[in-house]
C-alpha positions in Angstrom: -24.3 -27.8 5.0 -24.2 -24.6 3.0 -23.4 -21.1 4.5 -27.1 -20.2 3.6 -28.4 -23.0 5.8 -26.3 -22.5 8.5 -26.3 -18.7 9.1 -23.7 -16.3 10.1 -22.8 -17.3 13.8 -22.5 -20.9 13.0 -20.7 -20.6 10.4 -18.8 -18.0 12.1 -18.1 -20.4 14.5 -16.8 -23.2 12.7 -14.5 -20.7 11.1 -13.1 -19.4 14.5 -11.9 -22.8 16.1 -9.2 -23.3 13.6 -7.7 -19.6 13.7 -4.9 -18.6 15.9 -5.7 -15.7 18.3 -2.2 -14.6 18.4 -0.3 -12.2 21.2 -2.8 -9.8 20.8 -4.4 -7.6 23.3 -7.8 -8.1 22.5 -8.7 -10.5 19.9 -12.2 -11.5 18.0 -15.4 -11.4 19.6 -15.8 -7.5 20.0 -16.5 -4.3 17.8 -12.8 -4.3 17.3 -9.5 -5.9 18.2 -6.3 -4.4 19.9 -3.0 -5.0 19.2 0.3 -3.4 20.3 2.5 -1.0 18.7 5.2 -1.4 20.6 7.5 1.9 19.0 4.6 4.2 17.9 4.3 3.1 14.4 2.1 0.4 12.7 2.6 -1.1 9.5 -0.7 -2.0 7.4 -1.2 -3.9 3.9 -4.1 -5.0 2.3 -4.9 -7.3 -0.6 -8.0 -8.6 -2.6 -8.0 -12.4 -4.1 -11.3 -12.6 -6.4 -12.3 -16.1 -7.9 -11.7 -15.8 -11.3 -9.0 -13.2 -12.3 -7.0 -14.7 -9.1 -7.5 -18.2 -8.6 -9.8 -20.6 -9.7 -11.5 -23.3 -7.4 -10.9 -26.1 -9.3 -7.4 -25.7 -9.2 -6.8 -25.1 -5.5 -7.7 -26.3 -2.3 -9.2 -23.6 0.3 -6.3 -24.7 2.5 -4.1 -23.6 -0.2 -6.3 -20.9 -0.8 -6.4 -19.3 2.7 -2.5 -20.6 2.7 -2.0 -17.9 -0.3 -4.0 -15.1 1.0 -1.7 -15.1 3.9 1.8 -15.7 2.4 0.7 -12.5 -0.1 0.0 -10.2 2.2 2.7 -10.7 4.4 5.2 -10.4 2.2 4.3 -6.8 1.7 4.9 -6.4 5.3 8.2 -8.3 5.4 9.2 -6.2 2.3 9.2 -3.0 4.8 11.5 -4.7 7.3 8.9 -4.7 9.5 7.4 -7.9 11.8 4.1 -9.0 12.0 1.3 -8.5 14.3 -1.8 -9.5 13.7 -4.3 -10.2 10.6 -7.5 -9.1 9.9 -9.9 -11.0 6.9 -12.8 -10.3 5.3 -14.5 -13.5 3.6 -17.6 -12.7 0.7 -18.5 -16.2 -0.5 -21.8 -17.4 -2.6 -24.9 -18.7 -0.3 -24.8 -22.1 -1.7 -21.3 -22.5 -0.5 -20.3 -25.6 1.8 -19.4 -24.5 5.4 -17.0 -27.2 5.2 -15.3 -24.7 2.4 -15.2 -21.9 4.7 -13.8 -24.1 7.9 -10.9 -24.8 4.8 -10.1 -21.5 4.0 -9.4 -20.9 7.9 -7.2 -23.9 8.0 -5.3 -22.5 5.4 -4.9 -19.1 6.8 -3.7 -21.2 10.0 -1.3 -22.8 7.9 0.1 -20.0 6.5 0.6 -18.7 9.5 2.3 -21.1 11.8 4.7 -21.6 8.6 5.3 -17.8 8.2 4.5 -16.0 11.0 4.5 -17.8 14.0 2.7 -16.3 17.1 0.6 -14.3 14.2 -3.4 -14.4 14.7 -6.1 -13.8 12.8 -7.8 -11.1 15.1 -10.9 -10.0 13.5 -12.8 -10.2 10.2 -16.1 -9.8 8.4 -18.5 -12.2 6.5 -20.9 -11.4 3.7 -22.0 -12.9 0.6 -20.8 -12.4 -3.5 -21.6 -14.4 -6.5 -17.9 -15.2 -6.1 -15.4 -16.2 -3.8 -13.7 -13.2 -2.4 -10.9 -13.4 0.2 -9.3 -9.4 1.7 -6.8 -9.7 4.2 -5.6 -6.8 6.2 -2.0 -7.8 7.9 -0.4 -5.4 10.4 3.2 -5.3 11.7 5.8 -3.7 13.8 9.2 -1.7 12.8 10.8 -2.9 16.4 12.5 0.4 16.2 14.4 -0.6 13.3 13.9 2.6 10.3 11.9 0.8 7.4 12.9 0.1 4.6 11.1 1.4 1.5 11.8 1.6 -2.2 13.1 4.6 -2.3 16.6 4.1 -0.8 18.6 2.3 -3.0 21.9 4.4 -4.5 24.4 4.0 -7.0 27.0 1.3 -6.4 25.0 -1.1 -4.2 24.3 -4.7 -4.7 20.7 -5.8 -6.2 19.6 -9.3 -4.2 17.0 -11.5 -3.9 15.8 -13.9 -1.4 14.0 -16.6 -2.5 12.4 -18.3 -6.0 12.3 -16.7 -9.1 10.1 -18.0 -12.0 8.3 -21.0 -10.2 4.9 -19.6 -9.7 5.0 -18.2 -13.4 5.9 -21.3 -14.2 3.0 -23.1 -11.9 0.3 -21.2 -13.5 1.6 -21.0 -17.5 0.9 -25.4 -16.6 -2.1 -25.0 -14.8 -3.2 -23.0 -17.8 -2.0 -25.5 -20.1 -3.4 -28.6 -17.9 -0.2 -30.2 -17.4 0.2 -32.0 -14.4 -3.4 -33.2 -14.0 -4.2 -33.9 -10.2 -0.6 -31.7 -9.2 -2.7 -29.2 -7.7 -5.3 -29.5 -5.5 -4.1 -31.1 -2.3 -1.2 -33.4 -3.9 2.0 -33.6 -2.1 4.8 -31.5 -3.7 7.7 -33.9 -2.4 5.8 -36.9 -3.5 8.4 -39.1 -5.4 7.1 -39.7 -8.9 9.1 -42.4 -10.5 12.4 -40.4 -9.8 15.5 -41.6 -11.1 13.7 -41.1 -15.3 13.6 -37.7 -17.0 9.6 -38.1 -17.1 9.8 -38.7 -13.5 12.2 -35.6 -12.5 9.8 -33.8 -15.0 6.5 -34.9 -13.6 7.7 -33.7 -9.9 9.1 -30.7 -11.1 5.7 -30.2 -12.2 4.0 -30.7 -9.0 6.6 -28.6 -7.4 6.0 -25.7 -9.9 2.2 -26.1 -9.7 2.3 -25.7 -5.6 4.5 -23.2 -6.0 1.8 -20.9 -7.5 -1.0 -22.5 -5.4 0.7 -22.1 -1.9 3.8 -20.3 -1.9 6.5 -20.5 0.7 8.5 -17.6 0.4 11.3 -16.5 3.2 9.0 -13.5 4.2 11.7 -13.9 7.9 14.6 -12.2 5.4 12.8 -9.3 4.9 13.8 -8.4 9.2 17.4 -9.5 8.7 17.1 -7.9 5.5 16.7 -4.6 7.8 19.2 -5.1 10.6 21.4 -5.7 8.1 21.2 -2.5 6.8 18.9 -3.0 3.4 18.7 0.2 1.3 15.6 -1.1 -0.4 13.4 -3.6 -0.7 10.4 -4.8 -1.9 7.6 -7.9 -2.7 8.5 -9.5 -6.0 4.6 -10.1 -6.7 3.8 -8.7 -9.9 7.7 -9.9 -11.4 11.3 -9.1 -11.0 11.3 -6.8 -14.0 8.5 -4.5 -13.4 9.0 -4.8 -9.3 12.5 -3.5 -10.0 11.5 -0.7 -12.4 9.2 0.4 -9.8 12.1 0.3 -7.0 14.5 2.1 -9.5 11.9 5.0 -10.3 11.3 5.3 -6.6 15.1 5.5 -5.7 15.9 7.4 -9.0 18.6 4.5 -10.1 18.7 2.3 -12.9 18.5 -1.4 -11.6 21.5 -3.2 -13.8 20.9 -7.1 -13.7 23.3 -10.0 -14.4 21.5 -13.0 -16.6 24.0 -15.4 -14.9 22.7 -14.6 -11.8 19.9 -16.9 -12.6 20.6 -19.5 -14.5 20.0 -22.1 -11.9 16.0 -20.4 -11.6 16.5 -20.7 -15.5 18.0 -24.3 -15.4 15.0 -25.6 -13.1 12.3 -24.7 -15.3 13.3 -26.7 -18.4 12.4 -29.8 -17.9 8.9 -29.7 -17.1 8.4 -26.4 -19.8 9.6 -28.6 -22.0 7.6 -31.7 -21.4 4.4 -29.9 -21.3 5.0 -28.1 -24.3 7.3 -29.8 -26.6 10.0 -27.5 -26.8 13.4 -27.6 -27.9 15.6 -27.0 -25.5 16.8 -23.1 -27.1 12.7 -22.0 -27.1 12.3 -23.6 -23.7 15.4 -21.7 -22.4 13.6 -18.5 -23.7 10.3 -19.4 -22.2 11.9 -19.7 -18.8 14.2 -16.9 -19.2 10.9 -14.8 -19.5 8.8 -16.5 -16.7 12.2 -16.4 -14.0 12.6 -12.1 -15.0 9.0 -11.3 -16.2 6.8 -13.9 -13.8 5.6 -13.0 -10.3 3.4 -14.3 -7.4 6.9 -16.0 -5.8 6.4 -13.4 -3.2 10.3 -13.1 -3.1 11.8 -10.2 -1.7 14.1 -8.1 -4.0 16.3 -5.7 -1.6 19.1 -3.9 -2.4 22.2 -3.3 0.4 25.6 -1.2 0.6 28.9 -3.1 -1.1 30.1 -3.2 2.2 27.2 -5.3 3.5 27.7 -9.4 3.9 23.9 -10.4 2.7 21.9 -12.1 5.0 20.6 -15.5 4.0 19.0 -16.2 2.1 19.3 -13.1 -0.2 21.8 -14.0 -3.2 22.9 -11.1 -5.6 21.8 -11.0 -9.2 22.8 -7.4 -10.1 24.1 -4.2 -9.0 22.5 -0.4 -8.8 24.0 2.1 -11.4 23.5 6.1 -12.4 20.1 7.1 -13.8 19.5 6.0 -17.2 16.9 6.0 -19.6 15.4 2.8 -19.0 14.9 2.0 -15.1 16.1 -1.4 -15.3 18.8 -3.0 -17.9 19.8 -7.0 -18.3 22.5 -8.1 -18.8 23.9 -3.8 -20.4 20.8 -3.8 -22.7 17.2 -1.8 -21.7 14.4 -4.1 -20.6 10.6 -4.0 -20.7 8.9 -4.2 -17.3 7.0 -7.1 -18.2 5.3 -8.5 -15.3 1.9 -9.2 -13.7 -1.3 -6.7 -14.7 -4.4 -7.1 -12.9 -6.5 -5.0 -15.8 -5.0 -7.4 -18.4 -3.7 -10.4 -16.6 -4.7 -13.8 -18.5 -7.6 -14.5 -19.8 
């Protein structure tokens, strides 16, 4: 059954069973919901996925794809310190579309959830229709009294961290795009054990690893609240890539963000294998190719924070650099100026 031929409140209704109400003080089913705001302040993101420049259908699943939407936007809320409260979504989709698609996408958003947020409901929404599939998601949280953290904190001689992957979803889409790991995508399981034990085998999971990784991400969105109690400077959602979410951190803070290669070898290290399968590298261009995805790649939805020397870093944030005086160029690796390559929406990939 499409959405055409089953109308608004049916579909409507198919959607709603699999979405979590929440704590919320009034949830869907009037003009508006009402949530708390428990110290006077409420957080608020919002992001757009649009078929097409930001995922394609026969790559993902709509669990994967509601699963996405969710870890995306509440990264940006972890990335203020803040916790969660409730999630609003707006869903355009094409009239011929399956109902069965839609009850998907709500399974995925239910997903992310319970993985990410638990106690987190979806408390409102709208439906329309588009030539293409088009997922918004409003998220909303709660400082708990704890100051947030923005990117305008961080101050000469703190530690740069990062909680979380670095490189992997870069690395998911750059195989997606070149259609390695044929059936990794849509609905396999990433822990599946593909004839482990041979270097095709720890390649071809890898690859399937990778692959989900850009499809579904996991990221520790919880460290962005330790990240605050701790007493984090700065922080921010490593969405667009560490390079050019870093350069945007250091102009905010007026810093230069100073980064240690060696930091991430082992993000480095992990890629190799399948970049080189799928591409038939040596192992010196393949390093390179990693090198740029792990510092120029985004849509890990990691958090990059940065905290006083005297700070022990919550887990899982792991240091990869330090902040330093003002330079000319926001961001250096490894002493030498870098380029803030990362993720464009106007030029993306084509």
């Amino acid at each position: 059954m499409t959405v055409a031929a089953a109308g608004e409140r049916e579909t409507l209704r198919r959607l709603l069973r699999h979405l979590p109400k929440g704590d919320t003080l009034l949830g869907p089913g009037d003009d508006a919901a009402i949530i708390a705001a428990p110290d006077g302040r409420v957080v608020i993101s919002t992001d757009t996925m649009i078929e097409g420049p930001d995922f394609r259908l026969e790559w993902s699943t709509p669990e994967q794809l509601g699963s996405k939407a969710v870890a995306s936007n509440l990264a940006d809320i972890a990335a203020m310190g803040a916790r969660p409260t409730g999630m609003v979504v707006a869903l355009a989709v094409p009239r011929d579309t399956p109902v069965d698609f839609v009850e998907g996408l709500a399974r995925g958003f239910a997903i992310g959830l319970e993985g990410l947020a638990p106690g987190v409901g979806v408390v409102g929404g709208d439906l329309a229709t588009s030539p293409v599939v088009t997922i918004a998601v409003t998220v909303f949280g709660s400082m708990d009294g704890v100051p947030a953290v923005t990117r305008a904190g961080a101050r000469p001689g703190e530690v740069v961290a990062v909680a979380g992957d670095m490189g992997r979803a870069a690395a998911g889409l750059r195989l997606l795009f070149a259609g390695a790991g044929a059936g990794a995508g849509a609905g396999a399981d990433a822990d599946a054990d593909v004839d482990a034990g041979t270097d095709a085998g720890d390649s071809a999971a890898l690859t399937t690893k990778l692959i989900q990784a850009q499809l579904a991400p996991e990221p520790p969105l919880a460290a962005g609240v330790a990240a605050a109690r701790a007493g984090a400077s700065a922080m921010m959602d490593l969405s667009d890539g560490p390079l050019l979410d870093a350069t945007r951190l250091a102009i905010a803070s007026e810093v230069t963000i100073a980064i240690d290669s060696a930091t991430v070898a082992g993000d480095i290290a992990t890629l190799l294998p399948p970049l080189r399968s799928a591409f038939g590298l040596d192992t010196d261009a393949a390093k390179d190719l990693a090198s740029r995805l792990v510092l120029g790649g985004g849509e890990d939805h990691s958090l990059l924070a940065t905290f006083p020397a005297d700070v022990e870093l919550p887990a899982p944030f792991r240091a990869i650099g330090r902040v330093v005086e003002q330079q000319d160029a926001p961001v250096l690796v490894d002493g030498e100026p870098a380029q803030p390559d990362g993720w464009d929406p106007y030029i993306g990939i084509e």
